[in-house]
Backbone as CSV, one residue per row, in Angstrom:
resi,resn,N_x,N_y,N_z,CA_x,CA_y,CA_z,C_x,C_y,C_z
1,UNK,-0.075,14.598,1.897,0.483,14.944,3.185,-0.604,15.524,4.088
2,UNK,-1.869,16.556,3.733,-2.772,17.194,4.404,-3.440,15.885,4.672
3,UNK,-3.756,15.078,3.918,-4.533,13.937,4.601,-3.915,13.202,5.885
4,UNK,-2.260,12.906,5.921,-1.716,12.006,6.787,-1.792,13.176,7.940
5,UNK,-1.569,14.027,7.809,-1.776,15.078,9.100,-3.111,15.104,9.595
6,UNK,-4.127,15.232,8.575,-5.535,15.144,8.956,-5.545,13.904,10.064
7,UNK,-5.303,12.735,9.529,-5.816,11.306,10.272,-4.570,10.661,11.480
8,UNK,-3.954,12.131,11.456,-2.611,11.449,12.931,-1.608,10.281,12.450
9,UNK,-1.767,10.516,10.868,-0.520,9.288,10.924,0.693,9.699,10.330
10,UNK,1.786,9.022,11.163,3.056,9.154,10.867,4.180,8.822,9.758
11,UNK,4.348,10.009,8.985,4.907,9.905,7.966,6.361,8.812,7.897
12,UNK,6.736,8.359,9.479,7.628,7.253,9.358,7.145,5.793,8.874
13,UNK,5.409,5.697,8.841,5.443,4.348,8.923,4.500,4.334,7.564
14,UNK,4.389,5.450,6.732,3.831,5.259,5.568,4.502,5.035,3.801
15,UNK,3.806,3.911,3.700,4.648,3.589,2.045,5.975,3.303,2.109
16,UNK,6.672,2.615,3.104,8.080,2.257,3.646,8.736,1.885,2.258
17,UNK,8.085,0.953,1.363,8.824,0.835,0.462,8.774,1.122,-1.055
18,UNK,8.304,2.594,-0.678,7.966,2.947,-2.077,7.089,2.715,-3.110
19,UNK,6.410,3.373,-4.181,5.103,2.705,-4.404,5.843,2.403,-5.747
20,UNK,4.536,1.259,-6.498,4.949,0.123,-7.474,4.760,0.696,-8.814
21,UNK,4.757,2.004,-9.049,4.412,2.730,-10.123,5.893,2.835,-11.016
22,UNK,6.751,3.786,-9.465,7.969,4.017,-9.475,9.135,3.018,-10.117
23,UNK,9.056,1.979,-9.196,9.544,0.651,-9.502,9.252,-0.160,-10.646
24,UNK,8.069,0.060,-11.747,7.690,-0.523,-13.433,6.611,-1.487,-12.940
25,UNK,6.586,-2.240,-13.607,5.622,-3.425,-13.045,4.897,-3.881,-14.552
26,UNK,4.696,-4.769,-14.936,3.638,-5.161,-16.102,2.230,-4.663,-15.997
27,UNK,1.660,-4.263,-17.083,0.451,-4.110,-17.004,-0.944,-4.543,-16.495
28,UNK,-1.504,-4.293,-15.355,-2.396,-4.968,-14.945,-1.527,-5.764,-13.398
29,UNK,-0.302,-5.603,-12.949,-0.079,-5.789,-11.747,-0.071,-5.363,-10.744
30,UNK,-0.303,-4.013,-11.189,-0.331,-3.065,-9.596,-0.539,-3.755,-8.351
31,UNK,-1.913,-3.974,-8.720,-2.753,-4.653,-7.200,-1.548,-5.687,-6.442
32,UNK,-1.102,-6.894,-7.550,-0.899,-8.070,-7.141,0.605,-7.418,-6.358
33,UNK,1.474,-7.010,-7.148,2.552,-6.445,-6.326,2.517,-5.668,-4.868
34,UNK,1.532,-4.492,-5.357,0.990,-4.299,-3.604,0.883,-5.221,-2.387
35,UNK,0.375,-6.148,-2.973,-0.287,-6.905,-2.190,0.329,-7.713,-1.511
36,UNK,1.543,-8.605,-2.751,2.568,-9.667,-2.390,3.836,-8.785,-1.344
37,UNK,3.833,-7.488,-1.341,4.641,-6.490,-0.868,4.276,-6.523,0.564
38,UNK,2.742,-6.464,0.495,2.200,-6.297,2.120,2.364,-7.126,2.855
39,UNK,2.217,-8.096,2.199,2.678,-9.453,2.707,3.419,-9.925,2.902
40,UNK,4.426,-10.008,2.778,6.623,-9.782,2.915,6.919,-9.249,3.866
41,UNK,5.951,-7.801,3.822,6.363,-7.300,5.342,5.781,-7.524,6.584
42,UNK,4.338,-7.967,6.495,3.762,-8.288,7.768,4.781,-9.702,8.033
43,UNK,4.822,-10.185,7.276,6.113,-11.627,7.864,6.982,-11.152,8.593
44,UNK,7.598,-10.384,8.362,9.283,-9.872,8.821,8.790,-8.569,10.133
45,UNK,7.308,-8.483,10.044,7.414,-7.144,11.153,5.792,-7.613,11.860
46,UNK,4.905,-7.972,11.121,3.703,-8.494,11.902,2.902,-7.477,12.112
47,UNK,1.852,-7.239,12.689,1.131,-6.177,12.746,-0.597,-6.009,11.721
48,UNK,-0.921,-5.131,11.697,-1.540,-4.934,10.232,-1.636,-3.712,9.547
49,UNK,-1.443,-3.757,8.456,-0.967,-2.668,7.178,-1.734,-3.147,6.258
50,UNK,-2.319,-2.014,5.636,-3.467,-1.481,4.290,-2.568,-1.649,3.555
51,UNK,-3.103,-1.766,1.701,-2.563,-1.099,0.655,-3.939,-0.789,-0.009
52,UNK,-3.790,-0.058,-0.689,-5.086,0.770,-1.522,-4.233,0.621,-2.600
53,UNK,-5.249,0.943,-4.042,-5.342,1.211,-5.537,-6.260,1.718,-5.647
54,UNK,-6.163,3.021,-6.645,-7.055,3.404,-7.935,-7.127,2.488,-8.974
55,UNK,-8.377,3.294,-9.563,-8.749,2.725,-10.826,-9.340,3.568,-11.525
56,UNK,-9.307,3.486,-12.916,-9.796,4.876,-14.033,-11.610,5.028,-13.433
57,UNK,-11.820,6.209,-13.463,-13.112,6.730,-12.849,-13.478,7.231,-11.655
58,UNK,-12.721,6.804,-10.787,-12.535,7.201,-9.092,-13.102,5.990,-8.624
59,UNK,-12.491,4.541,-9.037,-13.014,3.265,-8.415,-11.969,2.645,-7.776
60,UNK,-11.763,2.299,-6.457,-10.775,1.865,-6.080,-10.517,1.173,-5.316
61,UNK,-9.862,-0.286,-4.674,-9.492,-1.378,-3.723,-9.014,-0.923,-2.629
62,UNK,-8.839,-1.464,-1.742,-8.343,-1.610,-0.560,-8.073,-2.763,-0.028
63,UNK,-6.858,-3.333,0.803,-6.692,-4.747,1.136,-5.978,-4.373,2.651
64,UNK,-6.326,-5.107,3.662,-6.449,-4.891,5.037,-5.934,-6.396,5.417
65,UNK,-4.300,-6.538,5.757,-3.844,-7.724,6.304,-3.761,-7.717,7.937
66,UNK,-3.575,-8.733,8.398,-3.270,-8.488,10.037,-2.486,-9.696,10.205
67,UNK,-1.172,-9.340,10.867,-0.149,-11.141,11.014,-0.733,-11.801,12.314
């Protein structure tokens, strides 16, 4: 939360649908679910929206769509 306050962004338009941890997922899908997620919604709303992942060590993705 100190971070989304830090960078001005609005807690209405973050993680809308919950993250994929919560929801189960097979091992080794994180990313792909994120991803296919981000993508569902830029269809239906357009725009562009991030998803990020960790990874063991402090190594981690980022994916940057735009409709």
């Amino acid at each position: 939360m100190a971070c989304l306050r830090g960078a001005g962004l609005s807690t209405e338009k973050i993680n809308l649908g919950g993250g994929t941890r919560a929801r189960g997922h097979p091992f080794g899908a994180l990313g792909t679910i994120l991803a296919c997620r981000l993508y569902h919604e830029l269809g239906r709303h357009g725009g562009t929206d991030l998803c990020a992942i960790a990874a063991a060590g402090g190594i981690g993705s980022a994916l940057l769509l735009r409709a």
